[in-house]
N, C-alpha and C positions, 0 to 999 in steps of 0.2 A: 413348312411341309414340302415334301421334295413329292413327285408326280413321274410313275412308270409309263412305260409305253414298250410294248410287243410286238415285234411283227415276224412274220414268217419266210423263211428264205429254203432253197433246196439247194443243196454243194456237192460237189464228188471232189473224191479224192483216192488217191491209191493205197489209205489205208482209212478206218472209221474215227482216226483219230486227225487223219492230215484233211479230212472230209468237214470235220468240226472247225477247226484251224482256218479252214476256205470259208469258212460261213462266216464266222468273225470277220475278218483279214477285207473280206468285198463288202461287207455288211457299214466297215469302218470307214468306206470311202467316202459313205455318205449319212452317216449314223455316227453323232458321238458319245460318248458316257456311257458306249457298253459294259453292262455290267454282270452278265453272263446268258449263257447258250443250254437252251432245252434238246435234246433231240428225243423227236416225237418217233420217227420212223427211221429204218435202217437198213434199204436194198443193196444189194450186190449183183450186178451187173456182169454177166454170163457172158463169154463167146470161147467156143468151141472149146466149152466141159472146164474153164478155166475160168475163173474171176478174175476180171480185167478192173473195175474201178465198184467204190463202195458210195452210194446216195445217201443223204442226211435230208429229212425235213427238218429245220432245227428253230425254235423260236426262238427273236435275240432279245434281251429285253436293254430298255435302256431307260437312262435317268433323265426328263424334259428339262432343259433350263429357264431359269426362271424369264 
């Protein structure tokens, strides 16, 4: 029987995809056996009438070893 584990991280990126991508990528530096990425929430980050960078709350889930 293999055992998940969840936790929650917040990323920006300069797109909702390169956003997702940062959530993993820092998530892996010290998490391993990710095995994929939720995104709960999804801002865009405004300055002057422009979107400048996009925020992710994303849950990453992984697999515990034994």
């Amino acid at each position: 029987m293999s055992l998940a584990k969840v936790i929650e991280v917040i990323a920006e990126g300069e797109t909702i995809e390169k956003a997702m991508e940062n959530a993993a990528s820092q998530a892996s530096k010290t998490v391993k056996n990710i095995k994929s990425i939720n995104c709960e929430n999804i801002q865009a980050l405004v300055e002057n009438n422009y979107v400048k960078k996009y925020r992710v709350n994303a849950k990453v889930t992984f697999v515990l070893e034994n």
